[in-house]
matplotlib code that plots the C-alpha trace (Angstrom):
import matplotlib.pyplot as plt

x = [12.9, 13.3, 10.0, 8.6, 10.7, 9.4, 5.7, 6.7, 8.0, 4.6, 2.4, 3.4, 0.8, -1.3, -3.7, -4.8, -4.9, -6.9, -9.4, -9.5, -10.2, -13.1, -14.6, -14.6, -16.7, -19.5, -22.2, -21.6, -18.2, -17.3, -19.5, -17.7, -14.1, -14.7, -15.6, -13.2, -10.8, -12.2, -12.5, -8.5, -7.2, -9.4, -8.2, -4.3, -4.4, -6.0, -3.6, -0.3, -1.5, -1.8, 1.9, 3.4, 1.9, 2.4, 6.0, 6.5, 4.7, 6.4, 10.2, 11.6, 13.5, 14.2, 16.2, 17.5, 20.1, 18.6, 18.1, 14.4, 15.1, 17.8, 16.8, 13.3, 15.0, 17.6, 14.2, 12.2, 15.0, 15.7, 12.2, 12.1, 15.1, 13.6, 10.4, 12.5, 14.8, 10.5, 9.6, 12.5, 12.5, 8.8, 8.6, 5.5, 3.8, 5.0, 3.7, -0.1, 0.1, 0.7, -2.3, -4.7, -4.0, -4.5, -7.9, -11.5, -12.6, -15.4, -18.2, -18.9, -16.6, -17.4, -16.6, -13.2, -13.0, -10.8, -13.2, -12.1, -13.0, -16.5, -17.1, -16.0, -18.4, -21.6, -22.3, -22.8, -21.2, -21.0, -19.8, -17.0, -15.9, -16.0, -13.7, -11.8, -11.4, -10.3, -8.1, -5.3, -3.6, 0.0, 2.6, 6.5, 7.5, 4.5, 5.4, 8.8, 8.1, 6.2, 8.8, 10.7, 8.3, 7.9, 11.7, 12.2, 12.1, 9.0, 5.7, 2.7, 1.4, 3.9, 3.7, 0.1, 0.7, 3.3, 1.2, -1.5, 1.0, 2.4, -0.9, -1.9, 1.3, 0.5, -3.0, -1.9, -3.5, -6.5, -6.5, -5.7, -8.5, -11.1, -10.2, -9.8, -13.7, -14.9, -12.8, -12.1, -14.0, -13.3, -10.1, -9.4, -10.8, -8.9, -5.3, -6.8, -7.5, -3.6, -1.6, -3.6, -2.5, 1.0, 0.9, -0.5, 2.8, 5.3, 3.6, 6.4, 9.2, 8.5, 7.8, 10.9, 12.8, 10.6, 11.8, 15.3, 15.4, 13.4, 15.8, 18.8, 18.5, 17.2, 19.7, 22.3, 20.6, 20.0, 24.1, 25.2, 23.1, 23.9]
y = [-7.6, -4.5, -3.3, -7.2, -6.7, -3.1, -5.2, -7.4, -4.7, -2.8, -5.9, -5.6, -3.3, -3.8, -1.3, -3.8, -6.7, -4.5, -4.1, -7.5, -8.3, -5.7, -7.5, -11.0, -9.9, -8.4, -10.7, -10.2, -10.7, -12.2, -9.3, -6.4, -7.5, -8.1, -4.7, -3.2, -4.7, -3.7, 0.0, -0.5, -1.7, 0.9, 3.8, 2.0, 1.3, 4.5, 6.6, 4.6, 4.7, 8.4, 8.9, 6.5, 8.2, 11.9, 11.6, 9.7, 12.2, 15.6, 14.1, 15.0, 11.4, 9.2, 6.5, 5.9, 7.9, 10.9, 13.9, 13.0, 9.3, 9.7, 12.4, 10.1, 7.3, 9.5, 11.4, 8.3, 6.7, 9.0, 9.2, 5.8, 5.3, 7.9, 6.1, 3.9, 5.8, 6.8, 3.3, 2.2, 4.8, 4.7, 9.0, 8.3, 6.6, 9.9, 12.1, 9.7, 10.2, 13.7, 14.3, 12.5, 13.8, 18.0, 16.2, 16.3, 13.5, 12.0, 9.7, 7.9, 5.2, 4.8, 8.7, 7.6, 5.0, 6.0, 7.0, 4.3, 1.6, 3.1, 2.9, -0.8, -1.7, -0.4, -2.8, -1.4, -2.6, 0.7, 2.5, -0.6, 0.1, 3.9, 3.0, 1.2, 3.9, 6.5, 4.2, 3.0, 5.7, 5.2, 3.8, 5.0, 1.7, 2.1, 5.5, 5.1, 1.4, 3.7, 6.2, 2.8, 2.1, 5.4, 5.9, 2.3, 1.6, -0.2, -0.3, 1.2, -2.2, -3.7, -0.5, -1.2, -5.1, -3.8, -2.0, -4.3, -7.1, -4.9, -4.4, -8.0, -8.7, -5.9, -6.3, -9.9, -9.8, -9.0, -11.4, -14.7, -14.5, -13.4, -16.2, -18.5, -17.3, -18.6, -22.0, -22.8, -20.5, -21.8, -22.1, -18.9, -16.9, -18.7, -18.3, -14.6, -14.0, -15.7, -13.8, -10.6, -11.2, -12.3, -9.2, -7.0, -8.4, -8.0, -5.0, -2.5, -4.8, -5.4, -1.7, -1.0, -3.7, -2.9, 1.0, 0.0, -2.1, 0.1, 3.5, 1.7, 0.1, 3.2, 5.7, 3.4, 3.3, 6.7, 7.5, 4.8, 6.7, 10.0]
z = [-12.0, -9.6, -10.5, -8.7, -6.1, -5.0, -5.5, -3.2, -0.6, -1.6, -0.9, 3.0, 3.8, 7.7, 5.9, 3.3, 5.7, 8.7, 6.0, 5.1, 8.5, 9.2, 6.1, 7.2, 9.6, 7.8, 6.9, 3.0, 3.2, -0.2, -2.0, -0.1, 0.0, -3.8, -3.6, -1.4, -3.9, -7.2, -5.7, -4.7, -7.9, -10.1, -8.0, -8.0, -11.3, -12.7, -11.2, -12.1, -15.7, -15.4, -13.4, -15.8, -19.4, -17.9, -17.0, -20.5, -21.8, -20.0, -21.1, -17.7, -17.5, -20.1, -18.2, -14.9, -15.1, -15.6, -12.7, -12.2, -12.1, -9.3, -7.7, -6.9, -5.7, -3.3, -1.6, -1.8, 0.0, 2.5, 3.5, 3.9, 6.0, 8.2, 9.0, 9.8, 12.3, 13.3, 14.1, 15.8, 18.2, 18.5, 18.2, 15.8, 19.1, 21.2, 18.3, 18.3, 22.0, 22.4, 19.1, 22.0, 24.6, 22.8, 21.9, 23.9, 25.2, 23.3, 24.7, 21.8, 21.3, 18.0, 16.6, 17.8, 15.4, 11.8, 9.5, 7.3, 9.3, 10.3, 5.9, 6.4, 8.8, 7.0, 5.3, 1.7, -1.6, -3.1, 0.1, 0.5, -2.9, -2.5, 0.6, -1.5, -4.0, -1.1, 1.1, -1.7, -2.8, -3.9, -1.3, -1.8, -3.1, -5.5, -6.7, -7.2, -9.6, -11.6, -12.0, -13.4, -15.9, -16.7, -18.0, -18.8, -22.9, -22.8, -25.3, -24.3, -23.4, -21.9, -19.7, -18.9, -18.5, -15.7, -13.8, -13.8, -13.1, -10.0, -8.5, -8.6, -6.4, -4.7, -3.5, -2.7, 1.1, -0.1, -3.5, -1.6, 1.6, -1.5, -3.5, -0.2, 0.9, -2.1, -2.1, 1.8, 3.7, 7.3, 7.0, 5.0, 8.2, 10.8, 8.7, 8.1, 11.8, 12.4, 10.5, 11.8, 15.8, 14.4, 12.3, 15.3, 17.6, 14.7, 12.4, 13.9, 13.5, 10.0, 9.0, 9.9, 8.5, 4.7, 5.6, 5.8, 3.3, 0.7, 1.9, 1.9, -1.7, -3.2, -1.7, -3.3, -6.5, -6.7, -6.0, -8.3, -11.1, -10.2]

ax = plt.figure().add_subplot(projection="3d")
ax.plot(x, y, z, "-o")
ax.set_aspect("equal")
plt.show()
């Protein structure tokens, strides 16, 4: 059950949906968010299997109890719960702010774009899916799930059915507009293109409520196990 609930926490990610939205605006948009999302889920899953079998494999923590297991959750946690501290405060906005201004000005508008959204925007299958590949690496809550499964008693495949089953709740924003492209186009674009200006008003706010959530559960879970 804990291992959903950190999906759940890991689904909320702007990342996934500003992709999304860069996508529904490319003429191909069913092939390449297809492939933006079978690029995501072969890099996500990939490495979870790899995390998962190694630190079965290396014996450093058998259940949640153990140093490794603890010791996760309490940095995990603390990290978290300073983001947190980040957002509300807004110093990550001072930091962006002072980045810019050490930086020459550039004249084309479009070198200042990330580099991830200029990959987006060409256009390509391969190149979407190669974005795909490079954009979703492993979030906190993502990380420390597999740490779960790692030192939970579970069979091989239940293992991998766990992973998989965490990274279909995870990839959730971009799962539902690809299936709703296919089934109710029009109306898949305009609830797309809500949820993105509700998200661009609110994204801050609900960082830093997941943040403080995420730190404050795993800070007590990793005491209580100490």
């Amino acid at each position: 059950m804990q291992v959903f609930l950190l999906a759940l926490e890991a689904a909320l990610y702007p990342t996934l949906l500003a992709a999304v939205v860069i996508l529904l605006a490319q003429p191909r948009r069913v092939a390449l968010l297809g492939a933006y999302l079978a690029g995501g889920l072969v890099m996500s899953i990939g490495i979870g299997l790899v995390i998962v079998f190694a630190v079965k494999g290396s014996g450093v923590a058998t259940t949640s109890k153990s140093t490794f297991s603890w010791t996760v959750d309490l940095a995990v946690g603390g990290l978290s719960l300073l983001v947190a501290v980040a957002l509300a405060t807004r110093a990550d906005q001072r930091y962006r702010q002072r980045r810019h201004a050490k930086k020459p000005p550039k004249s084309d508008a479009k070198n200042r774009d990330p580099w991830s959204e200029r990959l987006l925007a060409r256009g390509s299958v391969p190149i979407v899916f190669f974005a795909g590949v490079l954009i979703n690496v492993p979030g906190a809550a993502y990380l420390v799930a597999l740490k779960d499964i790692a030192v939970a008693n579970h069979s091989t495949v239940q293992a991998i059915l766990l992973i998989v089953a965490f990274n279909l709740i995870m990839f959730a924003l971009a799962e539902v507009p690809f299936i709703g492209l296919i089934v109710a186009p029009a109306r898949t674009e305009a609830l797309v293109d809500r949820f993105d200006r509700w998200l661009s008003r609110n994204g801050r706010n609900v960082a830093m409520v997941v943040a403080t959530v995420l730190g404050v559960y795993l800070v007590v879970r990793g005491i209580v196990n100490s």
